[in-house]
C-alpha positions as CSV (number, residue, x, y, z in Angstrom):
1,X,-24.5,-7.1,-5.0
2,X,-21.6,-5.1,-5.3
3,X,-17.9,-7.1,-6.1
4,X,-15.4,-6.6,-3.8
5,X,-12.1,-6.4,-5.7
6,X,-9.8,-5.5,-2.1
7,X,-9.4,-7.9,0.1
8,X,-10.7,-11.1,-1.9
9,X,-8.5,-13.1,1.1
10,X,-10.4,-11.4,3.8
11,X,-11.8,-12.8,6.7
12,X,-15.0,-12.3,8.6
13,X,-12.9,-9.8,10.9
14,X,-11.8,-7.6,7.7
15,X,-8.5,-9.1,7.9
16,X,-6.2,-9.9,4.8
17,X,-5.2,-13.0,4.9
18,X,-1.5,-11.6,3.8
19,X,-1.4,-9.7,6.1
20,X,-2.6,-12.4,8.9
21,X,0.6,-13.8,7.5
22,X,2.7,-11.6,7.6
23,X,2.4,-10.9,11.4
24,X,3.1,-15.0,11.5
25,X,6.2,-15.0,9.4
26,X,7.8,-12.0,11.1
27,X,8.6,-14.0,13.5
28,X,10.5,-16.5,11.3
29,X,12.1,-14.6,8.6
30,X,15.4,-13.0,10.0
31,X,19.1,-13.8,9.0
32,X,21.8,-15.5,11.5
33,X,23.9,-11.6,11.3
34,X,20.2,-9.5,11.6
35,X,20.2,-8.7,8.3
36,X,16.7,-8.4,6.4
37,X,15.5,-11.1,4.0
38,X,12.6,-10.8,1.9
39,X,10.1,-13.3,2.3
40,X,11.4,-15.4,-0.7
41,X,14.6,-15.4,1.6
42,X,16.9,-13.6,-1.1
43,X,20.1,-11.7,0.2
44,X,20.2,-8.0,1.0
45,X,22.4,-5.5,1.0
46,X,26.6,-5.5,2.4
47,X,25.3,-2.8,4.8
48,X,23.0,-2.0,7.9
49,X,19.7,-0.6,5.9
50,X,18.1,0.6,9.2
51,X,20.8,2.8,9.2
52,X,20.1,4.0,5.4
53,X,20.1,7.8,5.3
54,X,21.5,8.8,1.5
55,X,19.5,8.3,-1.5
56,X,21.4,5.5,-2.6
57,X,21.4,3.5,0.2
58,X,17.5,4.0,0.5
59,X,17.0,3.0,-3.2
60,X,19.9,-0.2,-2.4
61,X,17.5,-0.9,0.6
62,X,14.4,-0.8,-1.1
63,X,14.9,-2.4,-4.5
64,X,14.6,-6.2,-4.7
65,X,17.6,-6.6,-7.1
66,X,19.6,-4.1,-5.8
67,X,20.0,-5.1,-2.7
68,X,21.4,-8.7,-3.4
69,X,23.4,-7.1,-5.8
70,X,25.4,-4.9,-3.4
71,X,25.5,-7.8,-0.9
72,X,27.6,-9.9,-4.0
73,X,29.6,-6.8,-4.3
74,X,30.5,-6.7,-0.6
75,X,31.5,-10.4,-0.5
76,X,33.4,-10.0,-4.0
77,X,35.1,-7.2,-2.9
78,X,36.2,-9.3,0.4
79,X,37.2,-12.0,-1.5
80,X,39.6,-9.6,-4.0
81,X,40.8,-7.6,-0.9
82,X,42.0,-11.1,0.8
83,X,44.2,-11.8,-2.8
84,X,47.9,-11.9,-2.2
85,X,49.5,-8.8,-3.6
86,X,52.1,-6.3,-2.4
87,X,51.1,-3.2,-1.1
88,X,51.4,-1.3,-4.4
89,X,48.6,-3.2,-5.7
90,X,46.5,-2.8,-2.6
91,X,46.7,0.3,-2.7
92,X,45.8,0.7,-6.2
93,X,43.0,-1.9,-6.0
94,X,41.4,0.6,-2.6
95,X,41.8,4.0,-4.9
96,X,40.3,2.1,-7.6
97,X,37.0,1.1,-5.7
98,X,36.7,4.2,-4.0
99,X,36.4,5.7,-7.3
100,X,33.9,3.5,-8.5
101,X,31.6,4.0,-5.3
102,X,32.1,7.9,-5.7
103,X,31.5,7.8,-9.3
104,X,28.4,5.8,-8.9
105,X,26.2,8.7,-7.9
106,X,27.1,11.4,-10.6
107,X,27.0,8.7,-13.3
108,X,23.3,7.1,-12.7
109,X,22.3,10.6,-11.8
110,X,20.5,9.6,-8.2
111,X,18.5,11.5,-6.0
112,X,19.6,12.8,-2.7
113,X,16.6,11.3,-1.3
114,X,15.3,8.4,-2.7
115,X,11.8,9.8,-2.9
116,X,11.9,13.3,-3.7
117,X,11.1,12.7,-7.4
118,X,10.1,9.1,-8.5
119,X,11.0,9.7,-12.2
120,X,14.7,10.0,-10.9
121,X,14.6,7.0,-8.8
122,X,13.4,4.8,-12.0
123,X,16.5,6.5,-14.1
124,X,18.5,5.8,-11.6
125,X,17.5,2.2,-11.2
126,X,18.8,0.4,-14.6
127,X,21.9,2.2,-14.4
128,X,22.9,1.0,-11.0
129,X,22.1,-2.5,-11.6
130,X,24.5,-2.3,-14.9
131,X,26.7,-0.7,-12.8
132,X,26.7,-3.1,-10.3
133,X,26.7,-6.5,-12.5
134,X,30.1,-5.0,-14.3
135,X,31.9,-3.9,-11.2
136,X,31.1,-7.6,-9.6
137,X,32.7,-8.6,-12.6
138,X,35.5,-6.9,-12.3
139,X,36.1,-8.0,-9.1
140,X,35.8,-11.7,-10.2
141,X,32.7,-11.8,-8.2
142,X,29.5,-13.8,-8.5
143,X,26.3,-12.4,-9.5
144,X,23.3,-13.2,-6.9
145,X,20.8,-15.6,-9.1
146,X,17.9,-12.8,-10.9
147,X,14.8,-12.7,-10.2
148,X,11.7,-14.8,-12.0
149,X,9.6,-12.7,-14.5
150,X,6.1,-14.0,-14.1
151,X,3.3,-13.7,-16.6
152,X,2.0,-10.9,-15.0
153,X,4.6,-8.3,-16.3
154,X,2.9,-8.6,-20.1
155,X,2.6,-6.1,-22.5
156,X,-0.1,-3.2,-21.8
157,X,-0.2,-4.5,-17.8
158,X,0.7,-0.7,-15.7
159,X,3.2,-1.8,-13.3
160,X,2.3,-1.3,-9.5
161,X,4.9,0.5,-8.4
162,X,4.4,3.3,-11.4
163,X,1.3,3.6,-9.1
164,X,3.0,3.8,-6.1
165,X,5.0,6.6,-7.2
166,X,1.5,9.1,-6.8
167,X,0.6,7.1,-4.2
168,X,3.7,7.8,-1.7
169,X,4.5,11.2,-3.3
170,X,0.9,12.4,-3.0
171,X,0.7,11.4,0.6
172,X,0.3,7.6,0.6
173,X,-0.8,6.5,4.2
174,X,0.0,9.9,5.8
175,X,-2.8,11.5,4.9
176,X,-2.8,14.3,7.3
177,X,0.4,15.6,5.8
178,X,0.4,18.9,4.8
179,X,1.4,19.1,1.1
180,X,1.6,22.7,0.9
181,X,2.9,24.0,-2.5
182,X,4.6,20.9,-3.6
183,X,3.0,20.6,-7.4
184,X,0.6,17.0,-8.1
185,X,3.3,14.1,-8.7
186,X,4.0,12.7,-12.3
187,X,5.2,9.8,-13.7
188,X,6.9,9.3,-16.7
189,X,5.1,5.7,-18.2
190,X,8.6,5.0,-20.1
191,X,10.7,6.2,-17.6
192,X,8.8,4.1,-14.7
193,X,8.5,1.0,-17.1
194,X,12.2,0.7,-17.8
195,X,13.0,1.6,-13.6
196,X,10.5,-1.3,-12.7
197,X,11.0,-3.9,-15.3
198,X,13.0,-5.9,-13.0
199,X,9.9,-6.2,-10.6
200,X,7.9,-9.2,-11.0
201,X,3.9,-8.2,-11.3
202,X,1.5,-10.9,-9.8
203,X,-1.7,-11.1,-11.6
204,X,-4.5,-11.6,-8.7
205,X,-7.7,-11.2,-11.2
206,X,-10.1,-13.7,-10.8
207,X,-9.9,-17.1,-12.5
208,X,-12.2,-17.2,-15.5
209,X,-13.3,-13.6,-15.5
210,X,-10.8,-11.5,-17.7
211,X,-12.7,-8.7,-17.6
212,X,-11.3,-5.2,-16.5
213,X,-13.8,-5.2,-13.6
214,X,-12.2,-8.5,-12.2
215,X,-8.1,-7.5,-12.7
216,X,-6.0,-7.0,-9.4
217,X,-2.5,-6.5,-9.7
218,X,0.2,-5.8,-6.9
219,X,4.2,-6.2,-6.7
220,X,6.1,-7.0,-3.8
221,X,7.5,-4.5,-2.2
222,X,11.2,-4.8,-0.6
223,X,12.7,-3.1,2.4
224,X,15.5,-4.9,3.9
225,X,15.1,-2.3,6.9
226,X,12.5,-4.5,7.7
227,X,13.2,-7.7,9.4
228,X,10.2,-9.6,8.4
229,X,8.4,-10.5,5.0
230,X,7.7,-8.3,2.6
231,X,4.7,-5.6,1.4
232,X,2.9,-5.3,-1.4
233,X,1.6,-2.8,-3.6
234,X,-1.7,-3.3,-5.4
235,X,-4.2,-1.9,-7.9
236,X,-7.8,-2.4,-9.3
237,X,-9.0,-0.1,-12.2
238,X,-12.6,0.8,-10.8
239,X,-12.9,2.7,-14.5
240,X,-12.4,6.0,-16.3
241,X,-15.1,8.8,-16.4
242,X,-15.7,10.8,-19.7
243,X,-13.7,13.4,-18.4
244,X,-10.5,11.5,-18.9
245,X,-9.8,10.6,-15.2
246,X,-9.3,6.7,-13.8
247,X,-9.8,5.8,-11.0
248,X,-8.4,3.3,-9.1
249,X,-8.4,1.6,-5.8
250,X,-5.6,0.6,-4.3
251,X,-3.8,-1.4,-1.8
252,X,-0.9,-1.3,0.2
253,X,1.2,-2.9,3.0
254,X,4.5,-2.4,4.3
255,X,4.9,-6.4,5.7
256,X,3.2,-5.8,8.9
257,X,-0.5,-6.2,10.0
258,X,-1.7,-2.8,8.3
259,X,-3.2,-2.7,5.5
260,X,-4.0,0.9,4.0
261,X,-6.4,1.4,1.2
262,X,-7.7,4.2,-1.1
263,X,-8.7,5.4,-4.5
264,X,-6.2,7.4,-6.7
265,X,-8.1,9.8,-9.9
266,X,-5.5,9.6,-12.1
267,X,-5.0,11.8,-15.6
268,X,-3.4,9.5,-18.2
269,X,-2.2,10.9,-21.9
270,X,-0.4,7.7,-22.9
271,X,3.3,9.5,-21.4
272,X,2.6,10.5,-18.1
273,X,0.6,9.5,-14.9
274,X,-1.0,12.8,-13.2
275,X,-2.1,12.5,-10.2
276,X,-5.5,14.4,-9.4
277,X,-6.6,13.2,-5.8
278,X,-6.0,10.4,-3.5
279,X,-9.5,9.9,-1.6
280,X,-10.5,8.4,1.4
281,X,-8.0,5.9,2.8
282,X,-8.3,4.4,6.3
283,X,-6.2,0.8,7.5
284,X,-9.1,-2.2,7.6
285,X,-11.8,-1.6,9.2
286,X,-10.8,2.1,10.1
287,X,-11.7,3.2,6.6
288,X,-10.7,0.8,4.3
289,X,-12.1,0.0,1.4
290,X,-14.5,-2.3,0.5
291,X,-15.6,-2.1,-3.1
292,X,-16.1,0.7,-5.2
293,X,-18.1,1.2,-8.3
294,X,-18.1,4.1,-11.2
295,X,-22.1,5.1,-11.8
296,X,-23.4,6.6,-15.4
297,X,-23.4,10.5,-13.6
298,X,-19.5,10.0,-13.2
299,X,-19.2,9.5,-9.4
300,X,-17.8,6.6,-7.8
301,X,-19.9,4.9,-5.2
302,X,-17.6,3.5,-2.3
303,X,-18.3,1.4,0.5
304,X,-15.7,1.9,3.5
305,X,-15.4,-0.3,6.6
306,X,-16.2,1.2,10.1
307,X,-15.5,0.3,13.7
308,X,-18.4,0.6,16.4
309,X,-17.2,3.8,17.1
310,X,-17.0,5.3,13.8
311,X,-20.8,4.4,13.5
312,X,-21.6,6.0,16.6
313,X,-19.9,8.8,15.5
314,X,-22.0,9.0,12.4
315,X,-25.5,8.6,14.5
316,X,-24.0,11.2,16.6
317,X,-23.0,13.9,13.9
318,X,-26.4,13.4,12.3
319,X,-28.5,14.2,15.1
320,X,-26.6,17.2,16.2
321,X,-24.4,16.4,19.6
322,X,-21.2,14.7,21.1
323,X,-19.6,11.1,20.5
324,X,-17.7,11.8,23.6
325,X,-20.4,11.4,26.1
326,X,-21.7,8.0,27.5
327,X,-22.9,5.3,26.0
328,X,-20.8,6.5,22.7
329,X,-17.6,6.9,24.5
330,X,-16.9,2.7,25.1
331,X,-17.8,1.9,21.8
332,X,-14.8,-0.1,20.4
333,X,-12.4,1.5,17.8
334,X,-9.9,-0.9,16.5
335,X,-8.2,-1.6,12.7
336,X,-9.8,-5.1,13.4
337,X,-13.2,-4.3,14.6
338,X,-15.6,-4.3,11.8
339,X,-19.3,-3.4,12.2
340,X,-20.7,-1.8,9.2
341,X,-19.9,0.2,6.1
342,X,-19.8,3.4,5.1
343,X,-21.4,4.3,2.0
344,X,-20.5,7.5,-0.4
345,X,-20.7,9.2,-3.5
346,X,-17.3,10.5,-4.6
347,X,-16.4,13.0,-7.4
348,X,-13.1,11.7,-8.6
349,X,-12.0,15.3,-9.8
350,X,-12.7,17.2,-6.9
351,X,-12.7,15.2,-4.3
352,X,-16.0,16.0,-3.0
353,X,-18.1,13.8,-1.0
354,X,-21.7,13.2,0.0
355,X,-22.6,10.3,3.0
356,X,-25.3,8.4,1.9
357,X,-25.6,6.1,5.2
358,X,-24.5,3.4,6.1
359,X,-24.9,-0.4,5.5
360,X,-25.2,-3.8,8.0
361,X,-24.5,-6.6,5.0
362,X,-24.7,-8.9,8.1
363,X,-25.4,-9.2,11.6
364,X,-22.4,-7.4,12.8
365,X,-20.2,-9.8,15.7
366,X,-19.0,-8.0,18.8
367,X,-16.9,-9.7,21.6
368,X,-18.7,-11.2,24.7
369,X,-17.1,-8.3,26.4
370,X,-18.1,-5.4,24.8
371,X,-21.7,-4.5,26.4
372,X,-21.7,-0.9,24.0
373,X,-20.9,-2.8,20.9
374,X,-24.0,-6.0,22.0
375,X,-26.0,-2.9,22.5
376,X,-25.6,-1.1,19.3
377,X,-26.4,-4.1,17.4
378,X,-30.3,-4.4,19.1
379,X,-30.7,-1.1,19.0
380,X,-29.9,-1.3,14.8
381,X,-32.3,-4.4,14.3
382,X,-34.8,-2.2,16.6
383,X,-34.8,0.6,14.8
384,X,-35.3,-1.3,11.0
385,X,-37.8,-3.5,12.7
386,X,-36.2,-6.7,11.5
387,X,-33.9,-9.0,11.6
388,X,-33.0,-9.8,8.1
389,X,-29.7,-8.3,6.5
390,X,-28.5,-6.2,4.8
391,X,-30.2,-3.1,6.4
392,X,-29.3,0.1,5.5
393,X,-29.7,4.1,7.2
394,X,-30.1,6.9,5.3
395,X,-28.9,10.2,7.1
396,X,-31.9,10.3,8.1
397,X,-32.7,6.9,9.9
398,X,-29.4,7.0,11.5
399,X,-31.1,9.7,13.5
400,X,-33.0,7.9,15.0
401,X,-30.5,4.8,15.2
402,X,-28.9,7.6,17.5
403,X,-32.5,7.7,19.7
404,X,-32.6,4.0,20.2
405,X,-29.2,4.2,21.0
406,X,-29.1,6.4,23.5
407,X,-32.3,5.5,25.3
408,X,-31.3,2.0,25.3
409,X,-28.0,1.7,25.6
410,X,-27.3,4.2,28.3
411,X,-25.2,3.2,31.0
């Protein structure tokens, strides 16, 4: 049987148990004056970050050191500003920081916006934070406590967010976007490893298994925009094809109940990250993934989730007619309504894709109140002529799925 290397926390529902989580603790995790915490509960920024609209601010608002660091500059600068002194000395002490906050920008070289280019952002990165610790110095401030390094940021270990980088640049979970003649997103390896050394890696591989097939690594993302606990950003190496393309799966979530998934072909030369495709993504059960798999002919077989509807789609598209029509138009379409899988053949370097049916690992569960969905899953162990998972339809069979369907199911 296939591994599945997302969503190891799942549930039966195709929920991630992070993200089940998340939706709990956004609840809990918001600060007496409405600022943003992450979910460790560190401090953010001395500013509003939903109302971030420079490059700066959005790299301040999205960067877990950062941020605290410009809230200790806020307070320090409070606390110097409240010194005695005569006016003289205020004044100076104002012209002074209003230099240093102008100066900021030319000197760390940072983006207009924060995610036009991501080798900029990771420049920009170190340079702000030694910016930041010296001015807080200056100021006779104190610097916000730094953040633990786990084991997972070891030698040789690609850092998430380099990742990331293709991922958001190249379309991330806006998919429909029209790139137009923006070239493929690269990343500089030294470049990104220098602007994300600061970011603690979690190592998520399974216990006792340290082969490639079992690593999973993600990094917490931070947006302090975001009054709840934080993202993540995680990656699975599926494998690399003779070619010279890897392919990897990925995972990402913003803090909320989404949870968007995908494979990224990647061209790596040991300097750069190139970014070939980014291939089906879809949130849970709406076309996420559930494992994936490089063959010996250099295609990666994937297995997505799908709702009731998106199988009745599939029955419908193979036999030549409508979805919209009765009984397919009730059937439930939800990022929590898991019924089947997809499963495809994927050329990593083109992007091309061939259906090759799809899969019941198990007696699919529908609600008590969803007659369509009940309906679907006779008229499946009908038409395989057992009750035993997993079952599978070819193109084919799920043809005549669509029969049984629609002369059973029928309103």
């Amino acid at each position: 049987m296939t591994k599945q290397h997302f969503g190891r926390m799942r549930t039966p529902a195709g929920l991630n148990l992070r993200v089940v989580l998340a939706a709990v603790l956004l609840l809990l995790l918001t600060t007496g004056d409405g600022c943003a915490q992450t979910a460790a509960g560190r401090p953010g920024p001395g500013f509003d970050c939903e109302k971030a609209t420079t490059g700066l601010e959005q790299i301040i608002c999205t960067d877990p050191v950062l941020g605290p660091l410009d809230g200790a500059l806020t307070e320090a600068w409070k606390t110097r500003r409240a010194m005695p002194g005569d006016t003289a000395t205020q004044e100076a002490l104002l012209a002074d920081q209003r230099a240093w906050l102008r100066a900021r920008i030319g000197t760390c070289a940072v983006p207009a916006v924060a995610d036009a280019e991501p080798n900029q952002r990771f420049k920009a990165i170190p340079c702000l934070i030694t910016l930041y610790r010296q001015r807080i110095a200056a100021l006779g401030g104190r610097l916000p406590a730094p953040l633990p390094v786990p084991a997972g940021n070891r030698t040789g270990v690609l850092h998430p967010m380099c990742l990331e980088a293709l991922w958001h640049v190249g379309g991330g979970m806006e998919q429909d976007d029209d790139p137009g003649d923006r070239p493929p997103p690269v990343v500089d390896l030294a470049t990104c490893r220098a602007g994300t050394a600061h970011i603690p890696i979690t190592d998520r591989s399974v216990p006792g298994q340290p082969t490639t097939e079992d690593e999973f690594f993600d990094a917490e993302r931070t947006d302090y925009s975001f009054q709840g606990p934080a993202g993540f950003f995680g990656y699975h190496l599926v494998g690399r094809t003779a070619s010279g393309i890897s392919i990897y799966s990925v995972e990402d979530s913003g803090g909320g109940t989404g949870l968007f998934s995908a494979l990224l072909t990647v061209r790596e030369d040991g300097r750069t990250l190139n970014l070939v495709q980014v291939l089906p993504a879809g949130d849970r059960c709406t076309g996420g993934l559930e494992s994936a798999r490089l063959g010996a002919d250099g295609k990666v077989r994937t297995k997505s989730y799908l709702t009731p509807a998106d199988v009745g789609l599939l029955m419908a598209e193979a036999a030549g007619h409508s979805a919209e029509e009765p009984p397919y138009d009730t059937l439930a379409s939800c990022s929590a309504c898991c019924f089947g899988l997809r499963v495809d053949d994927v050329d990593p370097a083109s992007g091309d894709t061939r259906l090759l049916g799809v899969t019941f690992d198990e007696r699919p569960e529908v609600p008590d109140d969803d007659p369509s969905g009940a309906c679907l899953v006779r008229a499946v162990t009908r038409t395989a002529a057992t009750a035993s998972f997993p079952i599978h339809f070819d193109e084919a069979r799920l043809v005549t799925l669509d029969r049984t369907f629609r002369a059973s199911c029928r309103r």
